[in-house]
C-alpha positions, 0 to 999 in steps of 0.5 A, a space after each residue: 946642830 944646823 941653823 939656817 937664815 931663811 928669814 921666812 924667804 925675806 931678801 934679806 938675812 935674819 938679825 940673829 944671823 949677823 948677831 951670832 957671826 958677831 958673837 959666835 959663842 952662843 946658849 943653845 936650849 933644844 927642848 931637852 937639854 941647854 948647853 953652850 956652842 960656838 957657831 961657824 957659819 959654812 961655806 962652798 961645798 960644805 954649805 951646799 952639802 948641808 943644805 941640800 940635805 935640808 931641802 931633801 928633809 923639806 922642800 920648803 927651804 928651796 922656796 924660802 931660798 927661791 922667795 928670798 933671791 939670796 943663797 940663804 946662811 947656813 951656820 953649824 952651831 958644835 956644843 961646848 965641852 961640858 957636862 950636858 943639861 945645863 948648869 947645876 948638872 953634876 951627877 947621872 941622877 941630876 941629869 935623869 931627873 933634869 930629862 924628866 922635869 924638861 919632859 913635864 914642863 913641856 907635856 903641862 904647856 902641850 895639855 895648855 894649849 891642846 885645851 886651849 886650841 878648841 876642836 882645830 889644832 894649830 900646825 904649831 901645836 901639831 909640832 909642839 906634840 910630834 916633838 914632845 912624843 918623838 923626845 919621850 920615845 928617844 928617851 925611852 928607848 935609849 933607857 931600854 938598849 943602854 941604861 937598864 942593861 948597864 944597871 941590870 949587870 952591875 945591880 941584878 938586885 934590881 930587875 924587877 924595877 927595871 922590869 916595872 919601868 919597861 912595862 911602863 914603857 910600853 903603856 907609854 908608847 901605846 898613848 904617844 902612837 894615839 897622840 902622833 895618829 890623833 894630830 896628824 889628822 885633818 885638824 877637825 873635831 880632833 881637839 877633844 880627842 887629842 886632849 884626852 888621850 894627852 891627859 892620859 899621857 901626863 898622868 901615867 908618864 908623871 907617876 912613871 917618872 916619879 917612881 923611877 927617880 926614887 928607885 934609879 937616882 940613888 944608884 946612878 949617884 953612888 955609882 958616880 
C-alpha cells in the first residue's frame, strides 16, 4: 500500500508524514480489513517509478506536486505478519463474518449519506459508493473462482448452497451496476435514484450475508 504526502499541494510536507518517519510502525484500516505496517518512505528511482505510476492512475498528483514546489513523499506502508482482519480474527469463519459486518457498516453509513445528500451527490459520497460497490464485487468474485470451488470439492453435499449464493450474486451485481451508473452521472436529481437503488442493495445483500454465514461458517471453522 502507497501513501503519498501531498498535502493538497501545500509547500510544505503533511504532519502525518514526519510522524510515520518518526514511528514507522503504523495501524492501518482500509475499509475492508485493519492490520499492522511498518512504513518506509522510498526514494530515487524506486520513489519515481511509483509515483509516476501514481500520475498515469491521476493526473492530479503531478499539479499537487507542481502546486506544492516540492517533490511530494512517497512512503510504502508492508503489513505486518498476522492474521488478517484485525485482532479477534482467529478462524475462516470470524474472518468471513468479519468481511461482512465491514460490507454493512459501510453499506448503512452510504444509504446515510445518500438520503442525506438531497437530489446532488457530493464527489465524496460518489467515491464512498464506487469503493463499497467495487469492494462487494472482489469479494464476490473472489468467493465465486476460489472459496466455493475449494468447498464444493471437499464438501459436495454442499452445492445447492453454493449454487443459492451464486445465484445471489448475480441479482447483487445487477444492483451494484445501477448504483456505479447512477453516481457516476452529472450529479443532478440523481439522489432519489441512487437511494433506492442502495436501499435495494442493502436489503438483498443483508438477508444474503445473513444466510451465508449460517450455512458456510460452521464448515469453514470444522475445517480449520
Amino acid at each position: 500500500m502507497i501513501v503519498i504526502g501531498s498535502a493538497g499541494g501545500s509547500p510544505r510536507h503533511p504532519a502525518w508524514f514526519h510522524n510515520l518517519v518518526a514511528h514507522p510502525r503504523v495501524h492501518v484500516e482500509d475499509g475492508l480489513f485493519a492490520f499492522d505496517a511498518d512504513a518506509a518512505v522510498l526514494d530515487g528511482a524506486d520513489r519515481d517509478a511509483v509515483f509516476a505510476r501514481a500520475v498515469e492512475t491521476d493526473s492530479g498528483w503531478a499539479d499537487y506536486e507542481r502546486r506544492a514546489g516540492r517533490t511530494l513523499p512517497v512512503v510504502a506502508l508492508t503489513p505486518v505478519p498476522g492474521p488478517p482482519g484485525g485482532p479477534g480474527v482467529d478462524s475462516p469463519g470470524a474472518f468471513l463474518t468479519t468481511v461482512h459486518e465491514t460490507f454493512r457498516r459501510e453499506l448503512a453509513l452510504v444509504r446515510a449519506e445518500v438520503a442525506a445528500a438531497g437530489p446532488r451527490l457530493s464527489a465524496q459520497l460518489r467515491i464512498n459508493c464506487l469503493s463499497a460497490c467495487h469492494g462487494l464485487h472482489f469479494h464476490h468474485t473472489a468467493e465465486d473462482t476460489h472459496l466455493f470451488p475449494g468447498l464444493a470439492a471437499t464438501h459436495p453435499d454442499l452445492a445447492p448452497v453454493l449454487e443459492r449464493l451464486r445465484a445471489e450474486h448475480v441479482v447483487v451485481a445487477d444492483l451494484i451496476a445501477r448504483i456505479e451508473q447512477a453516481v457516476r452521472a452529472d450529479g443532478s436529481g440523481d439522489g432519489a435514484a441512487v437511494l433506492a437503488d442502495v436501499d435495494a442493495l442493502i436489503e438483498q445483500l443483508e438477508a444474503h450475508l445473513d444466510w451465508e454465514e449460517q450455512q458456510l461458517v460452521p464448515v469453514l471453522d470444522a475445517a480449520s
